[in-house]
Backbone bond lengths (Angstrom), bond angles and torsions (degrees), N, CA, C in turn:
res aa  C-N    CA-C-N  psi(-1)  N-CA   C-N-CA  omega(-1)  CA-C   N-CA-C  phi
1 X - - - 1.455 - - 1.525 110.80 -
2 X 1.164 112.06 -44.97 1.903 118.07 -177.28 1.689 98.39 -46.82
3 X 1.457 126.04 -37.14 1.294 119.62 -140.26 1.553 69.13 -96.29
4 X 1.388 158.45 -42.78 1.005 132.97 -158.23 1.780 109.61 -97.75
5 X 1.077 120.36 -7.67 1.341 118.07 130.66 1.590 117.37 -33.72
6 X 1.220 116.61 -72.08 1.030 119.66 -172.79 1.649 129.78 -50.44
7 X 1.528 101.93 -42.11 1.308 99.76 -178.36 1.716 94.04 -82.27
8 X 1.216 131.54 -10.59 1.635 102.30 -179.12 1.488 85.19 -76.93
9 X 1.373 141.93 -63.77 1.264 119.86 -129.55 1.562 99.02 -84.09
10 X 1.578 131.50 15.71 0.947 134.49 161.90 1.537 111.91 -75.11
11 X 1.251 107.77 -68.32 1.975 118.30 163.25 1.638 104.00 -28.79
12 X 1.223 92.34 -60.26 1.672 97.09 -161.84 1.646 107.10 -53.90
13 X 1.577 108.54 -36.96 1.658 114.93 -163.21 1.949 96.46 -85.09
14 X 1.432 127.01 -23.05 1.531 138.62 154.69 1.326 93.95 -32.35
15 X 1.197 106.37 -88.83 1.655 127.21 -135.15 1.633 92.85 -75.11
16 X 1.296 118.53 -13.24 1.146 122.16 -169.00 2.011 106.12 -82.02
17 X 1.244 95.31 -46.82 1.297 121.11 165.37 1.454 132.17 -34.80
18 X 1.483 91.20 -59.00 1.134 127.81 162.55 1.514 126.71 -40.16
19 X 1.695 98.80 -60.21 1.155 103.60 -178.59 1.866 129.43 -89.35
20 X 1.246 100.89 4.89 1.463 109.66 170.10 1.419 127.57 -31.46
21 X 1.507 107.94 -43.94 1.016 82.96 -174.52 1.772 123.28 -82.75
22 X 1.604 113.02 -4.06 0.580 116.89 142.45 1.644 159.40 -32.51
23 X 1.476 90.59 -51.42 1.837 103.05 166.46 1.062 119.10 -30.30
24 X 1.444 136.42 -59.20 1.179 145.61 -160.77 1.285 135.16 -61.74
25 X 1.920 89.60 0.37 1.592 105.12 166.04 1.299 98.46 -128.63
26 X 1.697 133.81 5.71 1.258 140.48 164.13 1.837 111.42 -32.61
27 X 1.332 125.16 159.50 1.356 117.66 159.66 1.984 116.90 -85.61
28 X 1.281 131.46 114.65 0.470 128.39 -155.13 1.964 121.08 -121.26
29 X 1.337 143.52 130.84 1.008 139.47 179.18 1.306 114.81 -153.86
30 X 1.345 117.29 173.93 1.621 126.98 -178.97 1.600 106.51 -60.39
31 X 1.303 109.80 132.59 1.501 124.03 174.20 1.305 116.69 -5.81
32 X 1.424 107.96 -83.22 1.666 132.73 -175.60 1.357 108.74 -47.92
33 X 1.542 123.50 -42.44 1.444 124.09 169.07 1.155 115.80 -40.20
34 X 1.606 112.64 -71.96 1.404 123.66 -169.53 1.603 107.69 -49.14
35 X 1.499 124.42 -62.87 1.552 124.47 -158.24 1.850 90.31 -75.06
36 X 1.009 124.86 -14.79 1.887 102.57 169.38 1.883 92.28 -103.84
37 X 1.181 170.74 24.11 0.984 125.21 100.36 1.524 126.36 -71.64
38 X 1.274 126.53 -5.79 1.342 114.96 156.70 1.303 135.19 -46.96
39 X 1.511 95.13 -40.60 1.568 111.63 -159.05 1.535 72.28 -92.55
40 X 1.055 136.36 -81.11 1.370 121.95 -136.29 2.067 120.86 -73.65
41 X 1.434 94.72 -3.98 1.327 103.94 -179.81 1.809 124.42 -99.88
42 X 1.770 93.44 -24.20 1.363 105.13 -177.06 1.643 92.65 -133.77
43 X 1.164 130.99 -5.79 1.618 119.56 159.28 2.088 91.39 85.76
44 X 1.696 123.36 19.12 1.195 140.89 -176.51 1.217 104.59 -82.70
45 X 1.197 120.06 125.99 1.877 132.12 164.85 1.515 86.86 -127.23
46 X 1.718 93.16 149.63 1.500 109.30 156.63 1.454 116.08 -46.05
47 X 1.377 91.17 135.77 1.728 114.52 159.44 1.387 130.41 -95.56
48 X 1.751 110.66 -58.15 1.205 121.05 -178.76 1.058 92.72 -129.36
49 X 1.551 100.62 148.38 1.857 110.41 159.07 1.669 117.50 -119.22
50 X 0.992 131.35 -176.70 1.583 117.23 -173.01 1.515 93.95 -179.53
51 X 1.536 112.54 162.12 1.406 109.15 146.88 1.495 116.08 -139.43
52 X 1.526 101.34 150.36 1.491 97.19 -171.52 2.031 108.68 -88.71
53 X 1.264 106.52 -177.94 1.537 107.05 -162.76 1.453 97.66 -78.61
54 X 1.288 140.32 -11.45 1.542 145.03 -175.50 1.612 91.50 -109.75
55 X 1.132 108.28 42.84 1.775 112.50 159.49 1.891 114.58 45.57
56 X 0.862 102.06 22.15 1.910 100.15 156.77 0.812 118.30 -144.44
57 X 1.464 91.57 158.56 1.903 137.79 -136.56 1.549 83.65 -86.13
58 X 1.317 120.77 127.01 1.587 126.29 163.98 1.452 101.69 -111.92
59 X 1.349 124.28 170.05 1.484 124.92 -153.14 1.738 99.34 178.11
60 X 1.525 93.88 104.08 1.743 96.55 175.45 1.802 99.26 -97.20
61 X 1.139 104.28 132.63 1.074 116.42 177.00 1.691 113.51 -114.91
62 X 1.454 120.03 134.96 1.164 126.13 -179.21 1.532 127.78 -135.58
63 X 1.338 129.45 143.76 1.363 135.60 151.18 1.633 113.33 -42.82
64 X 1.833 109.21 139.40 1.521 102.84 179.99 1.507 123.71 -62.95
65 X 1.458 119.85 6.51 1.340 124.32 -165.38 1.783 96.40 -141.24
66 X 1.127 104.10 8.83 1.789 132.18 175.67 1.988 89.72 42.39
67 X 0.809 104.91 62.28 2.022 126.30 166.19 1.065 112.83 -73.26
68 X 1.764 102.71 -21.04 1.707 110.14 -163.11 1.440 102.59 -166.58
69 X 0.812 125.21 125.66 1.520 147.03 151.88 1.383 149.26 -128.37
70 X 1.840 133.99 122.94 1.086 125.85 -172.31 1.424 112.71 -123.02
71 X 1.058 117.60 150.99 1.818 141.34 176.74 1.640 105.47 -62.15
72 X 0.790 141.07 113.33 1.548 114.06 159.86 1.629 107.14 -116.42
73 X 1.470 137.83 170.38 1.181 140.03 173.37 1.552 104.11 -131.51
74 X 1.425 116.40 131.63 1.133 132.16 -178.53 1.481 119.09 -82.30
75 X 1.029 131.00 89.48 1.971 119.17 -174.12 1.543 91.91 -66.69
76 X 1.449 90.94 -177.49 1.562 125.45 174.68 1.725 107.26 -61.45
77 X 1.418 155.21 120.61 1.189 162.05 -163.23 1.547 105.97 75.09
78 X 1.193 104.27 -140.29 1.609 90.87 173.50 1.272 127.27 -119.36
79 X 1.215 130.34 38.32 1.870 146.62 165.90 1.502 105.11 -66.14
80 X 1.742 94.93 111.89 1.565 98.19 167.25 1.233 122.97 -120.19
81 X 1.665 122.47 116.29 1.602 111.66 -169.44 1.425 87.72 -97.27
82 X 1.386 87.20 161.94 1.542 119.05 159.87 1.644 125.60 -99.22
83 X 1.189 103.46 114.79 1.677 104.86 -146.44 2.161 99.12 -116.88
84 X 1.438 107.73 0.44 1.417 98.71 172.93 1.563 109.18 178.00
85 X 0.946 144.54 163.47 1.778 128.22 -148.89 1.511 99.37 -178.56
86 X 1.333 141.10 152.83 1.250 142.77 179.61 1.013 125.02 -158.46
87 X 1.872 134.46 -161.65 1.399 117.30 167.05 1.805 93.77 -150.72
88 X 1.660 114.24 109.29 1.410 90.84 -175.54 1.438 109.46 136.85
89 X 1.229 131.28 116.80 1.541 103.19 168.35 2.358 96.53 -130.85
90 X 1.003 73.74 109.85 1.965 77.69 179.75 1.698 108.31 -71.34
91 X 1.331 104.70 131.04 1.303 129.24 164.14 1.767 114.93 -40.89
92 X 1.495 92.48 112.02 1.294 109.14 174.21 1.599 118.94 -70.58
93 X 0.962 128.07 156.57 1.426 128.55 171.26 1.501 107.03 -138.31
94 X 1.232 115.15 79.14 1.436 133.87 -162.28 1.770 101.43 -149.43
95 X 1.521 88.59 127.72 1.511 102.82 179.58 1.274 106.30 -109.58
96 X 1.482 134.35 126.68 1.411 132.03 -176.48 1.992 100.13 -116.56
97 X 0.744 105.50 37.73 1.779 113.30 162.19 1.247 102.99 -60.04
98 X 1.128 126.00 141.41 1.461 128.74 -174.85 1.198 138.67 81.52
99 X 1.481 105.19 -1.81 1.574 121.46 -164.32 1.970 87.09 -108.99
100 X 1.619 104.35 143.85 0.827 92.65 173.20 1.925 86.00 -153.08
């Protein structure tokens, strides 16, 4: 299981990457804001955490039955956008034997 931890919060820290330049029209607020309307709007606690090589905190956040999940990116102080959000997570069929 750790190793598939790993490859999501690898994807997740990609796409996260990816989408930077994006952020900057992301919705964005102080830390504590975001994870209590998470939690309290979609019932979302962190899943994964990660950091990318340009120093922010990425953070998959999920529903207990993962129904719902959002991306957030952590800047420098405490600004957290929300950079990608969904409903759903489909069954992988991925064998990580060999990965160590």
């Amino acid at each position: 299981m750790r190793h598939l931890d790993a490859c999501v919060v690898a994807v997740g820290l990609t796409i996260a990457t990816a989408s930077m330049g994006e952020a900057a029209t992301a919705v964005c607020a102080p830390h504590e804001v975001v994870v209590t309307r998470l939690a309290n709007a979609y019932g979302e606690v962190p899943r994964y955490r990660g950091m990318t090589d340009a120093n922010y905190t990425i953070e998959i956040f999920a529903s207990a039955s993962f129904e719902t999940w959002t991306m957030t990116m952590r800047r420098a102080g405490d600004q957290t956008c929300i950079i990608a959000s969904g409903r759903g997570r489909p069954a992988l069929d991925v064998s990580l034997e060999g990965l160590s």
